[in-house]
Backbone as CSV, one residue per row, in Angstrom:
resi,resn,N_x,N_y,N_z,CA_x,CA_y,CA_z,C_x,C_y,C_z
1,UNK,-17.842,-8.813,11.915,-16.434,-9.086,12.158,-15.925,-10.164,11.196
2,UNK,-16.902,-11.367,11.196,-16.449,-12.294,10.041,-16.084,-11.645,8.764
3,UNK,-17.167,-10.826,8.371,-16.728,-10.395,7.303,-15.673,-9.564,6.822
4,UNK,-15.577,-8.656,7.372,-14.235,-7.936,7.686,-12.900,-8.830,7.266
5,UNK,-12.495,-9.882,8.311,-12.240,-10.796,8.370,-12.237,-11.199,6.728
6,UNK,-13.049,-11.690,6.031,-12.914,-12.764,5.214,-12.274,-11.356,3.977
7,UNK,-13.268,-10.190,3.912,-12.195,-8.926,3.172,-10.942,-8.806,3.258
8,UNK,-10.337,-9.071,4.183,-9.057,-8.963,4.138,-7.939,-10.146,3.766
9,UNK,-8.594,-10.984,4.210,-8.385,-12.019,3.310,-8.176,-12.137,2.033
10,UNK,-9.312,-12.061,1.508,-9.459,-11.676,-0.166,-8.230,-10.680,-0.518
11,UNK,-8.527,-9.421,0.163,-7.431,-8.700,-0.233,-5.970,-9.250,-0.072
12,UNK,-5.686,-10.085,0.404,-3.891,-10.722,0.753,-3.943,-11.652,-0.598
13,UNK,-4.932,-12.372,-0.729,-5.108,-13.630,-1.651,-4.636,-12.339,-3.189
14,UNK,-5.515,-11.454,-3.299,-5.310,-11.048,-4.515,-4.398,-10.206,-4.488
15,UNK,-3.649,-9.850,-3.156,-2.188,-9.166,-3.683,-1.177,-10.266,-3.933
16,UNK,-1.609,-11.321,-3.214,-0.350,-12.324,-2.938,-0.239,-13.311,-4.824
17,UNK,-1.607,-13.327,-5.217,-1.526,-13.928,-6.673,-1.539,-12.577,-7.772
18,UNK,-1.521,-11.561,-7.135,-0.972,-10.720,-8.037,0.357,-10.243,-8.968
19,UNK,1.098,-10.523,-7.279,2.266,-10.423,-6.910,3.528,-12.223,-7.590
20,UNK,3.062,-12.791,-8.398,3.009,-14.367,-8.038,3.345,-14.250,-9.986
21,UNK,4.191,-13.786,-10.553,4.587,-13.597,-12.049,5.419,-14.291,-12.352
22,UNK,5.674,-14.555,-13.293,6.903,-15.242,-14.056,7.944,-13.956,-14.551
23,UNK,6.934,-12.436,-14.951,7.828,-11.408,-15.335,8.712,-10.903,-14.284
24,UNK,9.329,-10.669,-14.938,10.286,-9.557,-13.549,10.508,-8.108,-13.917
25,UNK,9.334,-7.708,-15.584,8.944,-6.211,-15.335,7.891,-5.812,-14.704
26,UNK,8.016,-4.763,-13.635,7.290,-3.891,-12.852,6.340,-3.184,-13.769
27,UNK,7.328,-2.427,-14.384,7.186,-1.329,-14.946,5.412,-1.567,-15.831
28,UNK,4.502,-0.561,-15.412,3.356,-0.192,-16.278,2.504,-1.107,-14.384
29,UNK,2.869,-1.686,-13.653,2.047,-2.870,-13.009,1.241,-1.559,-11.635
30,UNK,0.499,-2.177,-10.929,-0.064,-1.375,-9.958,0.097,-2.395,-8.639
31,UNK,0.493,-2.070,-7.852,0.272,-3.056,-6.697,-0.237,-2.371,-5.369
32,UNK,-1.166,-2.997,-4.758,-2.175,-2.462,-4.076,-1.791,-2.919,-2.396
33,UNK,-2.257,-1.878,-1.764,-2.086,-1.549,-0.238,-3.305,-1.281,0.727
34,UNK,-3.956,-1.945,1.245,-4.810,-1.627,1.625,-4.852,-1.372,3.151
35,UNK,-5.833,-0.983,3.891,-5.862,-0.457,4.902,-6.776,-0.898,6.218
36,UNK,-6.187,-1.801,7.524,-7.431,-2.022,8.657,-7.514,-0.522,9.498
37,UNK,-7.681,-0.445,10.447,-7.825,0.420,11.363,-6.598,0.871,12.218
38,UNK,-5.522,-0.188,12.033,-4.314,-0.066,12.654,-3.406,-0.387,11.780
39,UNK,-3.517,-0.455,10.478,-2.239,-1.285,9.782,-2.549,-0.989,8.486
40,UNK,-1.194,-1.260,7.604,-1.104,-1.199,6.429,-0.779,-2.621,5.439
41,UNK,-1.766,-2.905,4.921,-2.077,-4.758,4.546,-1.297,-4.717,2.996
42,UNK,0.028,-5.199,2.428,0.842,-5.600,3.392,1.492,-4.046,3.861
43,UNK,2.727,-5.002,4.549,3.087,-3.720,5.176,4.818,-2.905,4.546
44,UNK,5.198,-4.513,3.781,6.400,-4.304,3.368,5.806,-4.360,1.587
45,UNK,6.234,-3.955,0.715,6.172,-3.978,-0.415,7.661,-3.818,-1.521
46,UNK,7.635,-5.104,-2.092,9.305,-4.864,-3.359,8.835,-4.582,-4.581
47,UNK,8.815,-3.405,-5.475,8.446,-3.203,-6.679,9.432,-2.876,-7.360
48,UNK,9.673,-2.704,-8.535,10.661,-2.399,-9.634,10.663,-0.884,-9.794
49,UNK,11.724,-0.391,-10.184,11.385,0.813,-11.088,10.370,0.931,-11.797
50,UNK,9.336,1.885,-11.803,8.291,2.482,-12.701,7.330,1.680,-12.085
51,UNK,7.374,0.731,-11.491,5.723,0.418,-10.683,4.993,1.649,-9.944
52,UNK,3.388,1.657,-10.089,2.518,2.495,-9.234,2.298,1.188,-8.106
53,UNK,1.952,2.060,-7.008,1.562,1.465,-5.825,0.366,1.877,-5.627
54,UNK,-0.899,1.351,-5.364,-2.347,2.201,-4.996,-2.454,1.427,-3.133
55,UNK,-2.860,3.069,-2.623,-3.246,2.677,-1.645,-4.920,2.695,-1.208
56,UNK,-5.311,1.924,-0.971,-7.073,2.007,-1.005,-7.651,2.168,1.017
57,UNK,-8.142,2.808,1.118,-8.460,3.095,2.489,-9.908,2.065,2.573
58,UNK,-9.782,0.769,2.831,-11.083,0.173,2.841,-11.099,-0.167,3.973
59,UNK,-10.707,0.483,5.592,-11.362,0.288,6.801,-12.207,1.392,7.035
60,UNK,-12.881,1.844,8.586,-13.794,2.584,9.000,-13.126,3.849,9.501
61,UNK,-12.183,4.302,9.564,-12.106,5.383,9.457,-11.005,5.726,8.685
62,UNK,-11.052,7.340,8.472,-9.708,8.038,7.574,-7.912,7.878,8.120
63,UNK,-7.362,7.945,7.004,-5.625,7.354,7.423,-4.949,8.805,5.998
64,UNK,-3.724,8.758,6.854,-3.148,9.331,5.816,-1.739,8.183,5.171
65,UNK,-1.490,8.927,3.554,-0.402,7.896,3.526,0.951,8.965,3.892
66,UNK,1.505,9.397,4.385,2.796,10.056,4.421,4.294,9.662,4.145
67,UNK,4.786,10.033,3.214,6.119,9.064,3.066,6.588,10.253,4.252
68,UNK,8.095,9.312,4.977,8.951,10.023,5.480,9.797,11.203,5.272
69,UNK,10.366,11.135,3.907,11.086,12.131,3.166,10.447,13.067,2.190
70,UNK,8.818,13.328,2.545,8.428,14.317,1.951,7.917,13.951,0.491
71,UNK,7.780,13.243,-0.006,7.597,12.549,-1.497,5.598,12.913,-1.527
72,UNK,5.741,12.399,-0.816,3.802,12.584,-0.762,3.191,12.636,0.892
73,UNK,2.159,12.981,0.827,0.902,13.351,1.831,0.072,13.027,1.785
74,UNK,-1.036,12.053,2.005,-2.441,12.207,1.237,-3.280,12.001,2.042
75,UNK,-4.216,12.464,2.404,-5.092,12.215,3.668,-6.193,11.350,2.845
76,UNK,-6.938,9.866,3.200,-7.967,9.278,2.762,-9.400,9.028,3.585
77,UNK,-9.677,9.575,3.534,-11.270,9.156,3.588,-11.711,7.601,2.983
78,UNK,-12.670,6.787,3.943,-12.622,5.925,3.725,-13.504,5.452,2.112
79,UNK,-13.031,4.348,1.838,-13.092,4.440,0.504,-12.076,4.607,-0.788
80,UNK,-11.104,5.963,-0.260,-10.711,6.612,-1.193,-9.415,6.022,-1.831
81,UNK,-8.741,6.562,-2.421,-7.443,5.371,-3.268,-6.364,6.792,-3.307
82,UNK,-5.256,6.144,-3.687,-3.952,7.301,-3.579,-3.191,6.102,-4.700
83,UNK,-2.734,6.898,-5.570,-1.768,5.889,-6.452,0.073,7.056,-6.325
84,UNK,0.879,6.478,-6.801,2.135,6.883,-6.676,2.979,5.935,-7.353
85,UNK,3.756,6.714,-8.573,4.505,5.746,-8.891,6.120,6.019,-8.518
86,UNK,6.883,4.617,-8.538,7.772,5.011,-7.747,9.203,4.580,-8.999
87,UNK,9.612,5.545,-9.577,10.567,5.455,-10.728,11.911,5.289,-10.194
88,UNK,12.175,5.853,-9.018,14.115,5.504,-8.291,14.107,4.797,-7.489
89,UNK,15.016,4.008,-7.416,15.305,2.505,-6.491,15.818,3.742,-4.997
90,UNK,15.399,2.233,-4.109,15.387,2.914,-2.766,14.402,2.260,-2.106
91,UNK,14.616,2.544,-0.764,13.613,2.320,0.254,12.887,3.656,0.770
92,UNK,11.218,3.239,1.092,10.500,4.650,1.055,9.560,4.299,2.124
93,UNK,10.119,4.777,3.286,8.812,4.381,4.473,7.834,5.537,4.658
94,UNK,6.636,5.106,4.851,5.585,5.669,5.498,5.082,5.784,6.346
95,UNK,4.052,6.462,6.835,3.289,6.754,7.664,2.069,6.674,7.853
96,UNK,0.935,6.157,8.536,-0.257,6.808,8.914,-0.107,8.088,9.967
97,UNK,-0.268,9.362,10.210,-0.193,10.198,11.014,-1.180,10.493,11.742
98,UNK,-2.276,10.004,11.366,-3.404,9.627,12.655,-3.183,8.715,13.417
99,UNK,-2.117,7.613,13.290,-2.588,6.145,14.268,-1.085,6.071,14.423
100,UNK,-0.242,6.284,15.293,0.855,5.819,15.755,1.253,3.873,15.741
101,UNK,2.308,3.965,14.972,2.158,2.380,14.555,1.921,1.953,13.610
102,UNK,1.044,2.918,12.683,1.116,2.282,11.538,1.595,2.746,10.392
103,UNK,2.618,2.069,10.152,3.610,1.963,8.987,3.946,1.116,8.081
104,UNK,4.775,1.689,6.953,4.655,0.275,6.027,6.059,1.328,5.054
105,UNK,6.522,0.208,4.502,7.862,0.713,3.717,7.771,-0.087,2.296
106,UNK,8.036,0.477,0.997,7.899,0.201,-0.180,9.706,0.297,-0.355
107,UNK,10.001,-1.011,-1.223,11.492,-1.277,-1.796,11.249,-1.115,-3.049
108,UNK,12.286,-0.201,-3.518,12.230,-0.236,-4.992,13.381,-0.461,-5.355
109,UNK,13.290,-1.626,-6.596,14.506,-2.177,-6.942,14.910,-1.880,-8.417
């Protein structure tokens, strides 16, 4: 459990100093989403035009990512990664469709 714990951690630390630029181009960058058992770490995300988003499934069981409006589907197995880049401004919520609750919405500016 600690460890778990201290993984996810790590993972906030290195989205949060990822996320932590002086640029304000997106464009070419990847910003990462990762996954507990109930949630989507983070859960809100602001990217630019032409940013990819990767989503990495690093809890114990499989999640899907589903946007709302049909854009993508992806069922993950744990382990597995889903990238998507997101070129038109807008807001784009998702889904897990195995786990009621867990959601997460990407802003594109």
């Amino acid at each position: 459990m600690k460890l778990k714990f201290a993984w996810l951690m790590l993972l906030f630390l290195g989205f949060f100093f990822s996320s932590c630029s002086d640029d304000d181009n997106d464009e070419g960058a990847i910003f990462e989403i990762g996954m507990s058992n109930t949630a989507f770490i983070p859960a809100e995300v602001t990217v630019s035009a032409g940013a990819a988003v990767r989503w990495i499934n690093n809890s114990s069981m499989p999640h899907t990512v589903t946007s709302n409006d049909g854009l993508f589907d992806e069922f993950l197995e744990v382990d597995e990664v889903f990238n998507y880049i997101f070129s038109e401004p807008g807001n784009y919520s998702y889904v897990c469709t195995l786990h009621p609750g867990m959601d997460g919405i990407i802003i594109v500016e």
